[in-house]
C-alpha positions as CSV (number, residue, x, y, z in Angstrom):
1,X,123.6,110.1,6.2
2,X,120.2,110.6,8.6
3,X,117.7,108.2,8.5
4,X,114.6,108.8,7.1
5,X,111.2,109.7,9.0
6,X,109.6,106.0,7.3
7,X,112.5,104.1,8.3
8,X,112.9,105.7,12.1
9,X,109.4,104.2,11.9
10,X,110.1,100.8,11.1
11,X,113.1,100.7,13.3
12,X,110.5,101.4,16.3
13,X,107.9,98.8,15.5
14,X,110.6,96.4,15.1
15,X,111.7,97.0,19.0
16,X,108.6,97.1,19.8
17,X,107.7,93.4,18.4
18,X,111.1,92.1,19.6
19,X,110.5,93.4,23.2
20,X,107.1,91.6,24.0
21,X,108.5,88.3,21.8
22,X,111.7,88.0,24.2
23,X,109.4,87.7,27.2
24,X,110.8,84.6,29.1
25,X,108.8,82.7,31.4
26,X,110.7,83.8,34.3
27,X,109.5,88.0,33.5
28,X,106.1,86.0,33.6
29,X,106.3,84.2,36.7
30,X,107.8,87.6,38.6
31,X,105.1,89.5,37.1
32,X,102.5,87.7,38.6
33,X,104.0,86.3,41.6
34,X,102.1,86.1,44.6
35,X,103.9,86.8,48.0
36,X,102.3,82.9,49.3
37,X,103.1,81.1,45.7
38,X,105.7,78.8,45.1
39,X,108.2,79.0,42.7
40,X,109.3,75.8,40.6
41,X,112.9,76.7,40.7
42,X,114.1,74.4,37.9
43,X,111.4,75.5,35.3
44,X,112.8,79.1,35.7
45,X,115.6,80.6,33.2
46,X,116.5,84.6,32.8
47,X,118.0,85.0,29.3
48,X,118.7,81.4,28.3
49,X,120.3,81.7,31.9
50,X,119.4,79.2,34.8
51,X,117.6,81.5,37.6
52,X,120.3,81.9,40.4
53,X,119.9,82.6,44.2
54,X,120.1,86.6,43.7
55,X,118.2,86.8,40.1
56,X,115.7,85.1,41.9
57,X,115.5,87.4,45.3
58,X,115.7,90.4,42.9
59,X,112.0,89.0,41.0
60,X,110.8,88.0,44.6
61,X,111.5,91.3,45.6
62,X,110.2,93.4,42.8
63,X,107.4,91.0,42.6
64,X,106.5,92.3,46.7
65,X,107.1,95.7,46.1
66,X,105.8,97.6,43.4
67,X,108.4,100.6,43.2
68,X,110.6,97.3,43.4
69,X,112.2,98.1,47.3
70,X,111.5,95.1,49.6
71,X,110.9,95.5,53.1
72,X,114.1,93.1,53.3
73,X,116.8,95.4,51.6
74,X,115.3,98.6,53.8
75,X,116.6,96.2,57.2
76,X,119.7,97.5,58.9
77,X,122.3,94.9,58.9
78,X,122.3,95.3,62.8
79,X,118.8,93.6,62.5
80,X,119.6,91.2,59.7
81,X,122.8,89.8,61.8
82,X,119.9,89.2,64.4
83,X,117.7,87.1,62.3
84,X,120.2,85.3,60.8
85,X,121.2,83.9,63.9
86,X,118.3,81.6,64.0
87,X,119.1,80.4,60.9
88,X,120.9,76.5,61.3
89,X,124.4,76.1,59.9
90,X,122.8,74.8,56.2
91,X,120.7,77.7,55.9
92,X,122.9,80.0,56.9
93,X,125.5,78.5,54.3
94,X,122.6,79.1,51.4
95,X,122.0,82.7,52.4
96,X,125.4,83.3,51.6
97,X,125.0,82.2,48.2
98,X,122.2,85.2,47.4
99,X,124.0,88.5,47.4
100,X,127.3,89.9,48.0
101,X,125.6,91.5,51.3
102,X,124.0,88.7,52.7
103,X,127.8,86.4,52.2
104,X,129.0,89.9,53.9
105,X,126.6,89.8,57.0
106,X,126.9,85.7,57.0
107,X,130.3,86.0,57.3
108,X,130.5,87.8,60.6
109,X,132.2,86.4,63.7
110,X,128.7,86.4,65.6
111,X,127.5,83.6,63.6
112,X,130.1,81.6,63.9
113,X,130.5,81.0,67.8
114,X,128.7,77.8,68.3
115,X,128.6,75.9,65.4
116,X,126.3,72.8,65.2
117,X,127.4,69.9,62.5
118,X,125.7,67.2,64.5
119,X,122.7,66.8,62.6
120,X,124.5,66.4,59.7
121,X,126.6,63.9,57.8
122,X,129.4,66.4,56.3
123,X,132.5,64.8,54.3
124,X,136.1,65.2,55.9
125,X,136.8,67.8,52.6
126,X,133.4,69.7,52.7
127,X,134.7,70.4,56.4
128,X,137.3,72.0,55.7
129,X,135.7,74.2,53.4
130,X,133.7,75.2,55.9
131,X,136.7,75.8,58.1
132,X,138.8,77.8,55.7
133,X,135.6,79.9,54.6
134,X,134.2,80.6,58.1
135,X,136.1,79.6,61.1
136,X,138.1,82.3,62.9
137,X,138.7,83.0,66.9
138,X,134.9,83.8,67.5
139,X,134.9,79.9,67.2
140,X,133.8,79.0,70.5
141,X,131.8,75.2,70.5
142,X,131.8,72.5,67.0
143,X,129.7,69.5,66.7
144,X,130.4,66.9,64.6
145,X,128.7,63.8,63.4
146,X,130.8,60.9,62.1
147,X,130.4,58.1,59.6
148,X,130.3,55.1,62.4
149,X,127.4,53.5,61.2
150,X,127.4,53.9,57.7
151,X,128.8,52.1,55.0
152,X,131.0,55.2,53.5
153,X,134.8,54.5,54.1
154,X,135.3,58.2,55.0
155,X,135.1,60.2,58.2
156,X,134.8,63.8,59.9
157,X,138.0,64.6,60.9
158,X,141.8,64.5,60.9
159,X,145.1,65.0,62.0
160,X,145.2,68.2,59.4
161,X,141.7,69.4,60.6
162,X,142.4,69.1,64.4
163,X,145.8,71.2,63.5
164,X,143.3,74.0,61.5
165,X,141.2,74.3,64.0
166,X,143.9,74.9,66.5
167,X,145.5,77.5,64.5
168,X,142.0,79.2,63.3
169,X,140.1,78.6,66.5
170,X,142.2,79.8,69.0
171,X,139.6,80.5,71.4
172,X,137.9,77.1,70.9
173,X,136.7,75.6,74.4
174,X,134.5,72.7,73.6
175,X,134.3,70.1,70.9
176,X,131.7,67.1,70.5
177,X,132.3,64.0,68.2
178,X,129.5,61.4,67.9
179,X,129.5,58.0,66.0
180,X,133.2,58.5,64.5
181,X,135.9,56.5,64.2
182,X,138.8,58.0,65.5
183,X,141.5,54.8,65.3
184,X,143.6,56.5,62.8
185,X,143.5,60.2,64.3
186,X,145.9,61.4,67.1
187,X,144.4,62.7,70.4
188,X,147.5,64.3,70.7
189,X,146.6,67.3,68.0
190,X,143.4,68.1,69.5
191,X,143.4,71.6,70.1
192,X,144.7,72.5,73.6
193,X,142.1,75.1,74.7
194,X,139.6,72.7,75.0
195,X,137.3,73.1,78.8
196,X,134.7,70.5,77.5
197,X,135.8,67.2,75.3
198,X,132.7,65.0,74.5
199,X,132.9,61.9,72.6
200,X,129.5,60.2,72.1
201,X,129.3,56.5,70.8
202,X,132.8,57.0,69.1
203,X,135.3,53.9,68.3
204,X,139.0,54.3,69.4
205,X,141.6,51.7,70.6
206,X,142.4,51.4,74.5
207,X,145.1,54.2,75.0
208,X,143.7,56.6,72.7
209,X,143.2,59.1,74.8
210,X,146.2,58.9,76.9
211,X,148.7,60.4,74.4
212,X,147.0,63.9,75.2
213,X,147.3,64.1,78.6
214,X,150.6,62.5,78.7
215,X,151.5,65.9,76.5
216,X,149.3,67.5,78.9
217,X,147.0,68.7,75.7
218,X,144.3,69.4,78.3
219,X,145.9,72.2,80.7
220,X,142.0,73.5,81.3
221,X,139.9,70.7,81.3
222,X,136.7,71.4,83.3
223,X,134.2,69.0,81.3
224,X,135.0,65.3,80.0
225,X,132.3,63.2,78.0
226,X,133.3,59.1,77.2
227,X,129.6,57.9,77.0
228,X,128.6,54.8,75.1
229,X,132.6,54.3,73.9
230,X,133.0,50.5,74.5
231,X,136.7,50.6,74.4
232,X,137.1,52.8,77.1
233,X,138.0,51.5,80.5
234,X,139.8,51.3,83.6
235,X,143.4,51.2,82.1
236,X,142.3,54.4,80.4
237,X,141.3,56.0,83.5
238,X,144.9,55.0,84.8
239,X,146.8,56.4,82.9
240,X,144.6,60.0,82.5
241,X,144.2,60.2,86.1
242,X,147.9,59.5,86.5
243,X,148.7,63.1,87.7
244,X,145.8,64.4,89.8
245,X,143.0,66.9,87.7
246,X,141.8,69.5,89.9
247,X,140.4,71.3,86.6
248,X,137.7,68.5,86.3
249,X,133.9,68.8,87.6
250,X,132.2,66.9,85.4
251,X,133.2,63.2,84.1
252,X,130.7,61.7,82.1
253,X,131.2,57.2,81.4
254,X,127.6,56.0,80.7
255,X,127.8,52.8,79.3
256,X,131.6,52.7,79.1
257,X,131.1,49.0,80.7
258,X,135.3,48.2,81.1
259,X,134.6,51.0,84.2
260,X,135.1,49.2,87.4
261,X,135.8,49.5,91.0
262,X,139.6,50.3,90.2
263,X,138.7,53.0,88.0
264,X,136.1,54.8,90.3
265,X,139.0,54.5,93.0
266,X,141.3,56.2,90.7
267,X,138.5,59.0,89.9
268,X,138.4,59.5,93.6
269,X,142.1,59.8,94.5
270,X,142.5,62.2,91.3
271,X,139.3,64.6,90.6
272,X,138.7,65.8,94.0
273,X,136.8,68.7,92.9
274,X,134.5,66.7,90.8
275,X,131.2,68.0,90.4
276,X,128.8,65.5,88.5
277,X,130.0,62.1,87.4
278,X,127.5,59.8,85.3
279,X,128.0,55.8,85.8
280,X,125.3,54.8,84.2
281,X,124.9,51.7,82.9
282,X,127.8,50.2,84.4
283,X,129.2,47.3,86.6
284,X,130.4,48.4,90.2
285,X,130.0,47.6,93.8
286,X,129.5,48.4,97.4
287,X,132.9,48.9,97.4
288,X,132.6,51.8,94.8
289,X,129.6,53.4,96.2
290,X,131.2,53.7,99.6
291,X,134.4,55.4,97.8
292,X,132.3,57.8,95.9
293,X,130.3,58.3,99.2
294,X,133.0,59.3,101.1
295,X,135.8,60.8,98.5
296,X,133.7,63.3,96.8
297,X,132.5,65.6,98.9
298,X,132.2,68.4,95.9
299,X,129.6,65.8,93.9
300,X,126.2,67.6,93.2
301,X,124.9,65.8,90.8
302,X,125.5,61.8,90.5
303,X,123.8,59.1,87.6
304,X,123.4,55.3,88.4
305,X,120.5,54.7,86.4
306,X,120.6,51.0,85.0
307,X,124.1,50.4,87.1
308,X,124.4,46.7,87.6
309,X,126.1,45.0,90.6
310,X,129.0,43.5,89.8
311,X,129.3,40.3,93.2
312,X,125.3,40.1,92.8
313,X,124.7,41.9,96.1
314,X,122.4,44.4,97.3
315,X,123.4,48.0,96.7
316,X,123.6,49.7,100.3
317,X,122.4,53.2,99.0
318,X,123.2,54.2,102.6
319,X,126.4,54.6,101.6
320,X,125.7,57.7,99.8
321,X,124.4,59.4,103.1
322,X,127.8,61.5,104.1
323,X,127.8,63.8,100.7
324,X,125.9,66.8,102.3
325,X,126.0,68.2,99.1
326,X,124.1,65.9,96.6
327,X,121.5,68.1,94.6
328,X,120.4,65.4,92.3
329,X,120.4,61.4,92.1
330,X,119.2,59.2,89.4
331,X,118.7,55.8,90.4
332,X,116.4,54.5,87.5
333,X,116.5,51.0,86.6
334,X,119.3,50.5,89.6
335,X,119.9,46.6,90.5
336,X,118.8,45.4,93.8
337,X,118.4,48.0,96.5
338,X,115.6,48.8,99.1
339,X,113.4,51.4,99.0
340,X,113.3,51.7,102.6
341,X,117.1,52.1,102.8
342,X,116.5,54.7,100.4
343,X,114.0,56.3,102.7
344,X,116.7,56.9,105.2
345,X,119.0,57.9,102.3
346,X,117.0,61.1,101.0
347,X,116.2,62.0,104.7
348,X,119.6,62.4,105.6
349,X,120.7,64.3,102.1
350,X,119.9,68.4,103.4
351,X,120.6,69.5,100.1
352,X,118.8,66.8,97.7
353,X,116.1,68.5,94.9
354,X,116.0,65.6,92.5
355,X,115.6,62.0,92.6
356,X,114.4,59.2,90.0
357,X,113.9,55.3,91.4
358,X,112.1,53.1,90.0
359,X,108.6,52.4,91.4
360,X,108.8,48.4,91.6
361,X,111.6,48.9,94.1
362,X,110.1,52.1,95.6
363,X,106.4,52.5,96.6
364,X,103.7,54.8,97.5
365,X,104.1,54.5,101.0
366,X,108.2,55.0,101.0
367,X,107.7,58.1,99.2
368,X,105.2,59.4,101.7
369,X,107.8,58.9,104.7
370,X,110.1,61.3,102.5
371,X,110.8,64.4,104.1
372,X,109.2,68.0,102.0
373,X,108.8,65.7,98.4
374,X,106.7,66.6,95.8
375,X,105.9,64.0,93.2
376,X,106.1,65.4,89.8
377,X,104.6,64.4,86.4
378,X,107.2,62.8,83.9
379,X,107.1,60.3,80.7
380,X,107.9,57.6,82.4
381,X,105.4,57.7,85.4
382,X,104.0,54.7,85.4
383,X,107.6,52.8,85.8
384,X,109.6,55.7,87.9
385,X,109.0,58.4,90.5
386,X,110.4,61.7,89.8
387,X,110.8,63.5,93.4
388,X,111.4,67.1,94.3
389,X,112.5,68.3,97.2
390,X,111.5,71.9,98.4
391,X,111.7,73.7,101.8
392,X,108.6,73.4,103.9
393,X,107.6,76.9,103.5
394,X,107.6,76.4,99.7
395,X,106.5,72.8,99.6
396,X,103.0,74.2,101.6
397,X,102.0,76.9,98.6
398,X,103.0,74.2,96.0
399,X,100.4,71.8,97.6
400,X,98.0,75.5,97.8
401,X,98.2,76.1,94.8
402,X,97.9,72.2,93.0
403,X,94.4,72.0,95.5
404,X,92.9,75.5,94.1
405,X,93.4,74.2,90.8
């Protein structure tokens, strides 16, 4: 039967009472959300419902725009792809979480070519999340940061992951580990399209590294990174350099102390295209310098900053004099040389643009008799020079331009 006219009445003031009682403190908040206020995101419920990542874009949204159309939703995903590649890997991971078209757009191979773990302390499982939700062959650089120095018994990677990636990331060229412990993973799984191989402040046994190259993992390695890794040394270099690597250009052993004269001779004989090498902080001797001086005629770029000499005699830098193509030489903190030797040194270097020494070894007057230097401001000025070396033509409106101002 049809309802009477008092009754459709009644039925209408009803909805209308139970429509401005069921107003939840979230309709509130949206409704008088400013675009520079701050939401309390616990305090916030839809419908007895906790406020999710796309209920709460949707109020932010409608809350901007009055015909409820942000500026946001109007972007072409062309443009959105672009902005979201600013975004760090954490951030990028929580715009997934909004919509179905933002985990769309996140989701694109773009995003995902050089991807940066390092400043984060990510769980061996939560990894592999990441790798099974993200990783493809756009994959082109991973960072990872380990659990070294922390109390957790876990770590960053495995056997399993380093198998993943090789399958996933087919097209992945260079991989950085930092403070990790590596003793129970095998170098022999990591993947073999690797150009660059870093491992920062990492703890393996002696041998670790071998059992790749003796598989020859590393048919195209360019770039090789063993600083700070105590347990790496000249037996290591041994048996990596057992068959000659014409691939390498830069090799990287900063603090790797166990690096001696035997393993820079074993550098030389076997990486004749070398590029850069960093011995930093380690022990060595005339004997080495002279090797490097004269059986690396590639090097451009060479770090002794803080080397110490291993028979307590003075380093003859002079040694150094016959690579005629040296672009850069860091000799901070270096033990016992002269800076007059070094004079002679820099004069006879045609291609030399950088050099760092320290300024209780070198003075004033040394760096004057350097041929078209240019002193140039650094942090550490008041302990270390930091030369440049231009041609005379350039050098002259340098010194033109630093007296007009």
């Amino acid at each position: 039967m049809p309802k009477s006219k008092g009754s459709r009445q009644k039925l209408e003031s009803t909805k209308g009472t139970d429509s401005s009682a069921t107003k939840t403190p979230c309709n509130t908040a949206a409704n008088s959300l400013d675009v520079n206020s701050s939401l309390d995101y616990g305090t916030l419920f839809v419908e007895r419902d906790v406020l999710t990542p796309k209920k709460l874009a949707d109020h932010i949204s409608s809350a901007c725009q009055p015909d409820g159309d942000a500026p946001v939703k109007r972007m072409p995903d062309s443009i959105m792809l672009q902005i979201f590649g600013y975004l760090c890997i954490k951030t990028l991971c929580r715009a997934a979480c909004v919509c179905r078209g933002w985990n769309h757009l996140v989701r694109q191979k773009p995003l995902w070519r050089h991807v940066d773990l390092s400043p984060y302390k990510i769980t061996l499982p939560n990894i592999r999340k990441l790798v099974f939700a993200y990783f493809t062959d756009s994959v082109r650089s991973l960072s990872l940061t380990g659990f070294l120095q922390s109390v957790k018994n876990t770590e960053c990677i495995s056997d399993a992951l380093l198998i993943e990636l090789g399958k996933r990331c087919p097209n992945l060229s260079e991989l950085c580990i930092s403070s990790a412990n590596l003793s129970e993973v095998d170098s022999s799984k990591l993947p073999p399209t690797l150009s660059t191989l870093k491992l920062f402040r990492c703890n393996y046994p002696m041998y670790w590294l071998s059992a790749a190259f003796k598989k020859s993992v590393f048919g195209a390695l360019q770039h090789l990174d063993m600083s700070h890794s105590n347990g790496f040394g000249c037996r290591d270099l041994e048996v990596i350099l057992e068959k000659p690597l014409t691939s390498l250009v830069t090799l990287r052993l900063t603090g790797c102390y166990r690096v001696a004269d035997r393993g820079v001779g074993g550098i030389v004989s076997s990486c004749p295209n070398l590029e850069e090498l960093g011995l930093a902080r380690t022990s060595l001797s005339n004997e080495a310098l002279q090797k490097i001086g004269t059986g690396l005629p590639k090097l451009r770029t060479l770090d002794l900053e803080g080397t110490v000499s291993k028979d307590g005699v003075m380093f003859d830098v002079l040694h150094l004099s016959s690579m005629r193509n040296l672009e850069e030489l860091f000799l901070t903190g270096l033990d016992k040389y002269s800076g007059g030797v070094l004079v002679g040194l820099v004069n006879a270097l045609p291609k030399l643009k950088l050099l760092t020494a320290s300024k209780d070894v070198v003075s004033e007057a040394d760096v004057q008799k350097m041929k078209n230097v240019c002193v140039m401001p650094s942090e550490e000025a008041q302990t270390a020079w930091k030369l440049n070396f231009y041609p005379q033509d350039k050098l002259k409106k340098l010194a033109a331009l630093q007296s007009a101002t």
